[in-house]
C-alpha positions, 0 to 999 in steps of 0.5 A: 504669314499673319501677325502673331508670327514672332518672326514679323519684322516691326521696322521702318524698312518692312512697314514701307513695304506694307504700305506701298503694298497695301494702303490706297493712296488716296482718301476713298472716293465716298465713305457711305452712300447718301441714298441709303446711308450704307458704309462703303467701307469701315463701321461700328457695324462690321461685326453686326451686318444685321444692324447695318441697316441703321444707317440708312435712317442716320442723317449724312455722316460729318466729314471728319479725319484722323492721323495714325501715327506710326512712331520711328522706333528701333521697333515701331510704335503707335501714338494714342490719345486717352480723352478726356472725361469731361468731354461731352462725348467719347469721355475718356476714350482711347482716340487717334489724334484728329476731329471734323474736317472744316472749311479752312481744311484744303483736304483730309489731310490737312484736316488730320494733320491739323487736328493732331497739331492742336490735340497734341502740339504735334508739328507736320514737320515731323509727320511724313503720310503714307497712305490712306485706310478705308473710309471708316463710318461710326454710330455717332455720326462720322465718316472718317478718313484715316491718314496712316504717317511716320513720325520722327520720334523727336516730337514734343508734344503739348497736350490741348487742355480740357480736351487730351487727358494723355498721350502714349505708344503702343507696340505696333507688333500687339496692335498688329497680333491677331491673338490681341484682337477681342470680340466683345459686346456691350449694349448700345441704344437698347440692342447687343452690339459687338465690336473690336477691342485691344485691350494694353495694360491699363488702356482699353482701346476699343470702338472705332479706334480698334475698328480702324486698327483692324483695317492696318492689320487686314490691309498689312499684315493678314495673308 
């Protein structure tokens, strides 16, 4: 069965299921190796393995967590961030809440939970984690640990000034239709490199945000 059988349940019960089933229950030990810098799981690069090597010439991917937040939904939803465009980097990009795990942080999750509460105002009482997806290296220099959470629709977010441009849902079930899932292509530091992109109405989901997507979907709902 994959995603794009209309007969999919998008609930809480079924997503409990997929999870227990199919997300580690703890952050990956490493994210890359430091001798050669290769991703041990996720990256910017797992539509180009011909430019993996790049990354043995990075310096140490910062430590950084991010929190997938599925919203309680009759069907489910996902919670996104839009940057915005007057960051420094990733201006105006679609993101999942969260940023560099630092030294008040106890762990990865402290860390996603953290920065969600101060990207967006959303508060840890209403995030319930379930679980962890592959550790996910990017070309600018992270190695992300995603926190994949429920969270009681009830919120009320307050978005961080200067740093939040928005926050909005999308429907689980497109995020999780393979049919959504484009291949596309872009020069990047001189070279071709492809990457995932979801394109949703007005919002171009896309770079390590529909890469780490692309993880919930091969862990959940491809067979």
């Amino acid at each position: 069965m994959t995603a794009h059988d209309a007969t999919l349940e998008f609930t809480e019960a079924d997503f409990r299921v997929r999870a227990a089933r199919g997300l580690l229950p703890a952050p990956a030990d490493r994210l890359f190796d430091p001798r050669t810098g290769q991703a041990l799981g996720r990256s910017d690069w797992d539509l180009n393995k011909e430019l993996a090597a790049d990354l043995a010439a990075m310096d140490p991917a910062r430590p950084a967590a991010v929190l997938v937040p599925i919203v309680l939904r009759t069907e489910l939803t996902v919670l996104l961030t839009q940057r915005t465009d007057t960051l420094s980097s990733h201006a105006g990009q679609i993101a999942f809440p969260g940023g560099r795990i630092d030294g008040t942080d106890a762990d990865a999750k402290a860390a996603a939970l953290r920065e969600a509460h101060e990207e967006i105002g959303l508060e840890p009482d209403h995030v319930e984690p379930l679980g962890y997806l592959d550790g996910y290296r990017t070309g600018t220099g992270y190695g992300i640990t995603p926190l994949v959470a429920f969270v009681q629709p009830q919120f009320k977010l307050q978005l961080a000034p200067g740093e939040v441009a928005a926050a909005f849902e999308v429907p689980l079930r497109f995020l999780m239709t393979a049919n959504n899932h484009l291949q596309q292509e872009r020069e990047w530091r001189g070279r071709r490199r492809a990457f995932w992109a979801m394109p949703f109405g007005e919002r171009y989901i896309w770079g390590a945000t529909a890469g780490m997507l692309r993880n919930l979907f091969d862990r959940l709902y491809a067979s």
